[in-house]
C-alpha positions as CSV (number, residue, x, y, z in Angstrom):
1,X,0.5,18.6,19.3
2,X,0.8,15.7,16.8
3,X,4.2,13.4,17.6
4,X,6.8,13.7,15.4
5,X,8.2,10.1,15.7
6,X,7.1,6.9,16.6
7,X,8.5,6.8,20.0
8,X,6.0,9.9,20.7
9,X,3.1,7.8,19.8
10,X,3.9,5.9,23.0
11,X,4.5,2.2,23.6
12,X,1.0,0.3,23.2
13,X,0.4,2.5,20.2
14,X,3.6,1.1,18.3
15,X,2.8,-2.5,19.4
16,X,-0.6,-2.2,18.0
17,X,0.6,-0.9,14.4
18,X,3.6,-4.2,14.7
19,X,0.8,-6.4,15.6
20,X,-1.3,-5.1,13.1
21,X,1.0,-5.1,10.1
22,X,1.4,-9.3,10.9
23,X,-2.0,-9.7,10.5
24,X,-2.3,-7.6,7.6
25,X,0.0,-9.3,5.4
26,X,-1.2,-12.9,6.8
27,X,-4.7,-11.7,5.5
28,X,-3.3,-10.5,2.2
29,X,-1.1,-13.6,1.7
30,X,-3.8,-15.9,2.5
31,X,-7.1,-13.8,0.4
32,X,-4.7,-11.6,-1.6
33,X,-6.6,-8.1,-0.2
34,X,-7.7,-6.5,3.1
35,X,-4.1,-6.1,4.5
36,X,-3.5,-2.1,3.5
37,X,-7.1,-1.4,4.7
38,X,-6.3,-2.9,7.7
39,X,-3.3,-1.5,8.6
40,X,-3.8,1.9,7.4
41,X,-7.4,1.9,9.0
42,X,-5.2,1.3,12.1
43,X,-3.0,3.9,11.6
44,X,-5.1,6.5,10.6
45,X,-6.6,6.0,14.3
46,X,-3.8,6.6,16.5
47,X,-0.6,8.3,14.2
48,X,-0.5,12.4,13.0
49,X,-2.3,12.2,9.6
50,X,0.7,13.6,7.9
51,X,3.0,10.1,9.0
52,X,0.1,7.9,8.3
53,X,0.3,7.5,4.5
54,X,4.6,7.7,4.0
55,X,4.6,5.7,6.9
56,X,2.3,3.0,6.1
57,X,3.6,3.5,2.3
58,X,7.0,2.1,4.0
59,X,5.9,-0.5,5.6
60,X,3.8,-2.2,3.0
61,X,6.8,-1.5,0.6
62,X,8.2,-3.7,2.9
63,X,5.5,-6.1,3.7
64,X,4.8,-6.7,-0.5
65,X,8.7,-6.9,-1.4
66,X,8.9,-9.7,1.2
67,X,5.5,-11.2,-0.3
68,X,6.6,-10.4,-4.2
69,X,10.2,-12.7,-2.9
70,X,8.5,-15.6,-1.3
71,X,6.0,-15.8,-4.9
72,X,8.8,-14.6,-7.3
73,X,8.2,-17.9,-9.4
74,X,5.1,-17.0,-10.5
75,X,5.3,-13.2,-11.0
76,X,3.8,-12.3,-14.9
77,X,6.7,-10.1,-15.6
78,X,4.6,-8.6,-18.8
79,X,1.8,-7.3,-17.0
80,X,4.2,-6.4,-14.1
81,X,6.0,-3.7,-16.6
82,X,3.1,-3.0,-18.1
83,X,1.9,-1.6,-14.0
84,X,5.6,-0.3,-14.0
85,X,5.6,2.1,-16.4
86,X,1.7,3.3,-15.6
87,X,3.2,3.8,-12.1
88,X,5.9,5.7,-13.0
89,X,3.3,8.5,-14.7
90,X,1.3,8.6,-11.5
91,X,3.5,9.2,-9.5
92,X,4.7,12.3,-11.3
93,X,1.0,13.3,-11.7
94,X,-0.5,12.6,-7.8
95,X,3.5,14.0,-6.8
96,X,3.0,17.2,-7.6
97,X,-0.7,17.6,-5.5
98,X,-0.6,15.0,-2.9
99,X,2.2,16.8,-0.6
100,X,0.6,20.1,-0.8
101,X,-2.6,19.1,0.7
102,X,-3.5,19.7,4.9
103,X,-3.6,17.2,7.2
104,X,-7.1,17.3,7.5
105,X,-8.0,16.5,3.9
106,X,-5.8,13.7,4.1
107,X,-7.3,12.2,6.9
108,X,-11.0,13.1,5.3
109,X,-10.1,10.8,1.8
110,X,-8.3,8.3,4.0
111,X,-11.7,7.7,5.9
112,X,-13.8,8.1,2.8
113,X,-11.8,5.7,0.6
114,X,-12.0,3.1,3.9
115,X,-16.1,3.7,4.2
116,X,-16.5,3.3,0.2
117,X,-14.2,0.4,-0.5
118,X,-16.3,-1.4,2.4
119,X,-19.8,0.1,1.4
120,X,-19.7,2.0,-1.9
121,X,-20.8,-0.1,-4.9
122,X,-18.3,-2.5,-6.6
123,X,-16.8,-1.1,-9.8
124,X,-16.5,-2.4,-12.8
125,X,-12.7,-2.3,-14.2
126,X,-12.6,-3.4,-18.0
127,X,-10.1,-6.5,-18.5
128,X,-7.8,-5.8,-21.7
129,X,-4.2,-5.3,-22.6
130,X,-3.7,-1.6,-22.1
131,X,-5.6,-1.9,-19.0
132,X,-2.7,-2.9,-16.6
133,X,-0.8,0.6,-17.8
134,X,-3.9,2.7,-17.0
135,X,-4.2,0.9,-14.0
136,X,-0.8,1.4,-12.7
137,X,-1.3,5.6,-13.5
138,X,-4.8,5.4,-11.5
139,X,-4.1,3.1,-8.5
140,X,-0.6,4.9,-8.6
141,X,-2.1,8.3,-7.8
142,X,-5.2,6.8,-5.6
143,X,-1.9,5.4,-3.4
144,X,-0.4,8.3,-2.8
145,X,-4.1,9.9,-1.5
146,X,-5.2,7.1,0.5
147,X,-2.4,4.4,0.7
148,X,-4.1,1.5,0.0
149,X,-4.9,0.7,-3.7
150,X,-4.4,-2.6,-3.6
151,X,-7.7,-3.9,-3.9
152,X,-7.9,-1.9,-7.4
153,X,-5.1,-3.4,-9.0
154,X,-6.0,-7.2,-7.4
155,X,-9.3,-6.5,-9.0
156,X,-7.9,-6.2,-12.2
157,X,-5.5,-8.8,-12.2
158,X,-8.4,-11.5,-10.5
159,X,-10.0,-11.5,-14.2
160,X,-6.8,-12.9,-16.0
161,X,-8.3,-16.0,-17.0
162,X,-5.1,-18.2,-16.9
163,X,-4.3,-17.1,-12.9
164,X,-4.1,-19.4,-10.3
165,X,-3.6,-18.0,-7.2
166,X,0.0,-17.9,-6.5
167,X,0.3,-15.8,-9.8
168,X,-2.0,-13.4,-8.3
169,X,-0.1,-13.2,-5.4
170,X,3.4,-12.8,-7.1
171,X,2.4,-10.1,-9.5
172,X,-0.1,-8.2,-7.2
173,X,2.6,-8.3,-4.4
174,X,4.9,-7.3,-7.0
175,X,2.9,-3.9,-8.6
176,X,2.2,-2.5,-5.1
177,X,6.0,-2.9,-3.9
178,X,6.6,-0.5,-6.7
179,X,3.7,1.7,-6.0
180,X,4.4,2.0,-2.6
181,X,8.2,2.2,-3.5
182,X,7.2,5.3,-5.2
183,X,5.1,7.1,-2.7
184,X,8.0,6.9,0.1
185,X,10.2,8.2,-3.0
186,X,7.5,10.9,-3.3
187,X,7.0,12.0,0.7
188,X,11.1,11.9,0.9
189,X,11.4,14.2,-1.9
190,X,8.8,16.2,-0.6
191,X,10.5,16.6,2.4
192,X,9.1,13.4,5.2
193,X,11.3,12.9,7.6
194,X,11.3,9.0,7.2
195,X,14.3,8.9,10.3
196,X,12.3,9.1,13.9
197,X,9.9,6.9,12.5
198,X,12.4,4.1,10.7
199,X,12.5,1.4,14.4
200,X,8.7,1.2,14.1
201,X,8.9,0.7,10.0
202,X,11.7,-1.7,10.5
203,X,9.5,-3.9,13.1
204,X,6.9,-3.2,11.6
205,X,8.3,-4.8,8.2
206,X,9.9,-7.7,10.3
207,X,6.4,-8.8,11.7
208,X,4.9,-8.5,8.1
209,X,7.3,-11.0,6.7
210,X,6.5,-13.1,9.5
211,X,2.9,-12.6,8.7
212,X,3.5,-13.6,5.3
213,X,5.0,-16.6,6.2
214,X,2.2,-17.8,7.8
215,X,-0.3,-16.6,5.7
């Protein structure tokens, strides 16, 4: 039987997903991607495959607000919207599909998205002003699926000519606090009990600000 709350996943299981959301955003705030990958990788080892992606969705909330706060000086508030309102349509769209689907599935796309985004041949995302609000419907939807889209949308906002780095940072951070923001919007709606797991996501967010820090 799957555990229905983090204290059921037992005690080195927990301390693994805390210790591995520090890392995670240390890796993202130093290279700007590989943190959601990593940590949901993680998950998606050891937690029920119906916790992993609202679960991981709260914690990276989390982990980018805290990220999206420490840059905030350099966050491109146009393209930020332009995510924003692209986000807001996906998550509408994936919504209605995402909470309907088995475990199984869930766990199947989870792994597939890992293996391609590791192995699968680099695409192509065309750089132009309307692109940021297609991108926030896409990578909106992919989130809710999979739970880490963030190196789609860091992708996209890597060929803005006039970025340094800490603009990428601000504005990517920024984007996927709202995805995620939506998705645990989504999974609470849809009925995730968000409760038994909350001391893990709270931890878990502490040691990803901490993470952030140092990264």
């Amino acid at each position: 039987m799957s555990p229905e709350s983090a204290f059921e996943l037992g005690l080195a299981a927990q301390i693994l997903i805390i210790l591995t959301s520090f890392f995670a955003t240390a890796l993202t705030a130093t290279f700007s991607i590989g943190g959601g990958l990593l940590l949901i990788a993680v998950m998606g080892a050891i937690a029920p495959a119906t916790a992993v992606v609202p679960v991981h969705g709260a914690i990276m909330l989390g982990g980018n607000a805290g990220r999206a706060a420490v840059f905030r000086q350099h966050l491109d508030l146009k393209v930020f919207l332009a995510v924003l309102a692209g986000a807001l349509i996906g998550a509408l769209i994936g919504g209605q599909i995402v909470t309907t689907l088995p475990a199984t599935a869930l766990r199947l796309l989870i792994g597939g998205f890992i293996l391609f985004s590791q192995w699968g041949p680099k695409l192509t995302i065309p750089y132009g002003r309307a692109s940021f609000f297609f991108a926030g419907i896409f990578s909106t939807i992919l989130n809710l699926f999979v739970g880490a889209s963030g190196p789609f949308i860091t992708a996209l906002l890597a060929q803005v000519p006039h970025y340094s780095r800490l603009n990428l940072q601000a504005t990517a951070a920024a984007c996927m606090t709202v995805q995620h923001g939506l998705k645990v919007v989504v999974f609470a709606v849809a009925g995730f009990l968000f409760a038994p797991w909350l001391p893990l996501i709270l931890m878990s967010i502490t040691a990803g600000f901490l993470g952030t820090l140092l990264g």
